[in-house]
C-alpha positions as CSV (number, residue, x, y, z in Angstrom):
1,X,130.4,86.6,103.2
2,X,127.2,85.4,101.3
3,X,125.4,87.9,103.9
4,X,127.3,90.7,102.6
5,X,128.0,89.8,99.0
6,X,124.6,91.4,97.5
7,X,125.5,94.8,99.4
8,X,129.1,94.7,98.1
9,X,127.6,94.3,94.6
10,X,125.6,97.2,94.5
11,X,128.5,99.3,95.9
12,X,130.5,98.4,93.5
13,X,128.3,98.8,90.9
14,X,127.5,102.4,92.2
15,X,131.0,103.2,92.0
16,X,131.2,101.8,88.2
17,X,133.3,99.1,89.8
18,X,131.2,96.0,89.0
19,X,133.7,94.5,86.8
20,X,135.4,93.7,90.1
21,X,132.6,91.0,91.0
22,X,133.8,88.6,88.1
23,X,137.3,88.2,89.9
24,X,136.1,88.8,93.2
25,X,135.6,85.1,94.3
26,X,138.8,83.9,93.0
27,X,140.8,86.4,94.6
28,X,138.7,85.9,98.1
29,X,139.8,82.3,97.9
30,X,143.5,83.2,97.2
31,X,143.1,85.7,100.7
32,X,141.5,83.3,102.5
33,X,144.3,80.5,101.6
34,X,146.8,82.9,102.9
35,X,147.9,83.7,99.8
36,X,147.4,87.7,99.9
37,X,147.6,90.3,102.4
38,X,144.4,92.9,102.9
39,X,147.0,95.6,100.6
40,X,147.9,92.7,98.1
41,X,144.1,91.8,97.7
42,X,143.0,95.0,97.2
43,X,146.0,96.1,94.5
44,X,144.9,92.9,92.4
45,X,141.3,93.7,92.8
46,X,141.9,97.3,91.1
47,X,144.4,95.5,88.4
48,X,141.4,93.3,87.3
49,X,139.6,96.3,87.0
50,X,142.3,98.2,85.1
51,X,142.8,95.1,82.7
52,X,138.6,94.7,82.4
53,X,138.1,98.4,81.0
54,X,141.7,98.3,79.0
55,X,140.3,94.8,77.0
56,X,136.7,97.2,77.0
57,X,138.1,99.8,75.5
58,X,140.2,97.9,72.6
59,X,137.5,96.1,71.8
60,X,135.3,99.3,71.1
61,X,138.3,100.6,69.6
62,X,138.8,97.9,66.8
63,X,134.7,97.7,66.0
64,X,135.5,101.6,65.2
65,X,137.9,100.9,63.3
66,X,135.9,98.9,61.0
67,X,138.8,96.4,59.6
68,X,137.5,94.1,56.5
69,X,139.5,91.1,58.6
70,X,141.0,91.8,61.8
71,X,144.8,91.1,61.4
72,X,147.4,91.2,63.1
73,X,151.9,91.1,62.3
74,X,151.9,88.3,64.5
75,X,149.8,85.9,61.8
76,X,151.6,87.6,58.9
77,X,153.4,84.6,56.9
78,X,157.2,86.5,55.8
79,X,158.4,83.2,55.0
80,X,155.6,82.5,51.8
81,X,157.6,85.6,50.2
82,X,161.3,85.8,50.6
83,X,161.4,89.1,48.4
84,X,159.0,91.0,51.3
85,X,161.0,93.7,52.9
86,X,160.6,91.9,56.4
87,X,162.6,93.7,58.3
88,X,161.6,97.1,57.5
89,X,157.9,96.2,58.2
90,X,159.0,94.5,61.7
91,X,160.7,97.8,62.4
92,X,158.0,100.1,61.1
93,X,155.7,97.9,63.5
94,X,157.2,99.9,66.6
95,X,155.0,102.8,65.2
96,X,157.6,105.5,65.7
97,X,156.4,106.7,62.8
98,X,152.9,106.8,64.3
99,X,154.4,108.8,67.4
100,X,155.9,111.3,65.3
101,X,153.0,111.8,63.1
102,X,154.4,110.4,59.5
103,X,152.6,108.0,57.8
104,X,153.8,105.0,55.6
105,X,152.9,104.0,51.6
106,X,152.8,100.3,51.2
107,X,152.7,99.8,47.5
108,X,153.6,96.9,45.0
109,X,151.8,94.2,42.8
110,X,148.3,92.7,43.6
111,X,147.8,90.2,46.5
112,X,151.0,90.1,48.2
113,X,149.9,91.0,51.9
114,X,149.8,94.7,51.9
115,X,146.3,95.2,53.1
116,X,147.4,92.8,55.9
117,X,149.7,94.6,56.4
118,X,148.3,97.9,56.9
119,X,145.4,96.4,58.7
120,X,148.0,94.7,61.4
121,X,149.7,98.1,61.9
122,X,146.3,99.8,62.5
123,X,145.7,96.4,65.1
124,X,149.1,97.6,66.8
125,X,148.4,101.0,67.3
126,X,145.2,100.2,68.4
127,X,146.5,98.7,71.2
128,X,148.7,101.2,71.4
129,X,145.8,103.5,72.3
130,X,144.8,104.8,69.2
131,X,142.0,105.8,67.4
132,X,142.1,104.1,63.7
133,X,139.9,103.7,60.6
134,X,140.0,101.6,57.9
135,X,138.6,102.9,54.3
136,X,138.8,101.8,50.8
137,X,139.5,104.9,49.1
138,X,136.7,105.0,46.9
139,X,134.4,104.6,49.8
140,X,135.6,107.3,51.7
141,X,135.1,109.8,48.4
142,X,132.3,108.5,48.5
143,X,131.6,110.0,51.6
144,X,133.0,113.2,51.0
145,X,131.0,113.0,47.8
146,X,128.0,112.7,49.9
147,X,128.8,115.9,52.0
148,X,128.7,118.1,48.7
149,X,124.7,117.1,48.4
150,X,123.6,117.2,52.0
151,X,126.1,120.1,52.9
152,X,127.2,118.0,55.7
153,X,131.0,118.2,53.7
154,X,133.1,119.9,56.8
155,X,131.5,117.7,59.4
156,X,132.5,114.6,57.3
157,X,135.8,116.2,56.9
158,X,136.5,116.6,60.1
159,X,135.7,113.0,61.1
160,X,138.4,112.2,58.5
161,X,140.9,114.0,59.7
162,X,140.9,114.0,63.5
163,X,141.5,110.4,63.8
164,X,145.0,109.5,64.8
165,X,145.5,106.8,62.2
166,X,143.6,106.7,58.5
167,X,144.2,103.6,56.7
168,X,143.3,104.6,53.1
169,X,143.4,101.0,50.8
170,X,143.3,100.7,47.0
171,X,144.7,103.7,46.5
172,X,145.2,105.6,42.6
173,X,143.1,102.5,41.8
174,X,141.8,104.9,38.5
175,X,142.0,108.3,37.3
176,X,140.5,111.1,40.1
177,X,137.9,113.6,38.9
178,X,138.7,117.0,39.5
179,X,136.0,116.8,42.7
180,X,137.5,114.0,44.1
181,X,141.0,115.6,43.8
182,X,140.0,118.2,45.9
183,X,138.5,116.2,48.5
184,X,141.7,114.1,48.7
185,X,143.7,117.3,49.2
186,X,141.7,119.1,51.6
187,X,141.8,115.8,53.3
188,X,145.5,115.1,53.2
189,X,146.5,118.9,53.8
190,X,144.5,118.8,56.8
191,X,145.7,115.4,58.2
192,X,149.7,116.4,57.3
193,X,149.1,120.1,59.2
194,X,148.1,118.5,62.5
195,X,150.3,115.9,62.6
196,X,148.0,112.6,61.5
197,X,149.2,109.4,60.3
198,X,148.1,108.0,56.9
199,X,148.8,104.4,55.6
200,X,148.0,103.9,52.7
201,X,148.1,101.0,50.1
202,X,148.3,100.8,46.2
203,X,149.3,99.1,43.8
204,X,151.1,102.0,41.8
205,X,154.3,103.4,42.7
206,X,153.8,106.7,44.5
207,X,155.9,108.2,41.6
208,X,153.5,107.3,39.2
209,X,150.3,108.9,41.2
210,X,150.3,112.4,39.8
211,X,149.0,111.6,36.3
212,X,145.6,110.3,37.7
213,X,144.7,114.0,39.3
214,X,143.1,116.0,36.7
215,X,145.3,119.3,38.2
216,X,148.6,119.1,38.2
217,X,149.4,121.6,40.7
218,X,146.6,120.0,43.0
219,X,149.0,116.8,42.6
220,X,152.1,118.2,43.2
221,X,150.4,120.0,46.7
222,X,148.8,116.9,47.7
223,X,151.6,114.2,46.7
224,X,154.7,116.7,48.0
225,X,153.0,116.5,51.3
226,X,151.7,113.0,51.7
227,X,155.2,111.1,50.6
228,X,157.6,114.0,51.8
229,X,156.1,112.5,55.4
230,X,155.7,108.9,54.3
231,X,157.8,106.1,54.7
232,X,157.6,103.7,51.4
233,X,157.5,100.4,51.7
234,X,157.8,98.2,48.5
235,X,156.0,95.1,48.7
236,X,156.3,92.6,45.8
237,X,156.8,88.4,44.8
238,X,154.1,85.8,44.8
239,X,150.7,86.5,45.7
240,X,150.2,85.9,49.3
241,X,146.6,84.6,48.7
242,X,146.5,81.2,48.0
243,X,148.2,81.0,51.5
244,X,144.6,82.4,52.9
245,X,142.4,79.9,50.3
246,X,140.9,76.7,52.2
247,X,142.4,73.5,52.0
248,X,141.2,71.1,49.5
249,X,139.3,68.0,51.5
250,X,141.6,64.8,51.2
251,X,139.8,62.2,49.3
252,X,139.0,59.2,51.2
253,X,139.8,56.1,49.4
């Protein structure tokens, strides 16, 4: 077998199969032990493969999506906040809603978990398969902004929009200028008519949204299709931060 190793390596890697060689000893030993038939050694062979490229592509899929922390449900605390709606975020966590392209509003007072939040359910439908992106809303009119100057606007736009999840945090942080407005609507409009996901979090209610837009009617467009789709989820109780703060060294006496 050491004869023919090298020669199995470069065939492998000239079928874009090399992943197969970090497994490959292991599962000669199981064969050779009598543990696997020629059919069963080949089938786990392939599944490493399978398994390599899935782990590949999740990875490149969460360093697109550009996550301040990478969080996930599973280290979300529900017990540090009795008042959290828990089980309507553990159900909301089978992404239906993702499937059937709505999009949920996580809103409610400062610190109590809902970026987590919307960060873990951008983690699950990224493994899942999807494509997600995480933007403080500012930044991302900020971008938008930016395609106004260069007249690059419709190609950032689109970039925006064609992703299957857009995690939009501090939202209606402040008043919107009548620019930005737009932007948000063309953006939305566009997201809603092909069936995109939104999350988005605020502290606001979404109720209280349309007096920060400038144009009423631009409001009432953008904010009749956004929540009409939505799924709200109301998020309030103690600050969930001091949970996250490091521990205080003990003193040694």
């Amino acid at each position: 077998m050491t004869i023919l190793r090298p020669a199995m390596a470069d065939s492998l890697r000239a079928l874009k199969l090399s992943g197969m060689l970090e497994t490959l000893d292991a599962r000669l030993a199981q064969a050779q032990s009598g543990d696997l038939g020629y059919l069963e050694f080949l089938q786990i062979l392939c599944d490493d493969e399978i398994t390599r490229r899935e782990q590949m592509a999740m990875s490149r899929r969460l360093r697109r999506a550009r996550f301040d922390t990478e969080t996930t449900l599973e280290g979300f605390d529900f017990s540090a906040n009795p008042k959290l709606p828990a089980a309507q975020i553990r159900d909301l966590a089978a992404l239906r809603w993702l499937q059937a392209g709505e999009s949920i509003i996580l809103y409610g007072a400062v610190g109590v978990g809902k970026t987590h939040v919307a960060q873990a359910m951008g983690h699950l439908a990224i493994r899942a398969g999807a494509e997600v992106r995480f933007h403080k809303t500012s930044r991302i009119l900020a971008d938008l902004a930016g395609g106004h100057v260069d007249r690059t606007f419709d190609k950032r736009l689109a970039s925006h929009v064609k992703t299957d999840l857009l995690i939009l945090d501090d939202f209606a942080m402040r008043e919107f200028t009548p620019t930005q407005a737009d932007d948000l609507y063309e953006l939305i409009s566009q997201r809603v008519a092909e069936g995109r996901s939104t999350a988005i979090t605020a502290n606001r209610a979404p109720q209280d949204w349309y007096p920060l837009f400038p144009n009423p009617v631009v409001a009432e467009s953008l904010l009749d299709r956004l929540i009409n789709t939505s799924h709200q989820v109301f998020m309030n109780g103690p600050s969930y931060r001091p949970n996250k703060r490091p521990k205080a060294p003990v003193a040694i006496k």
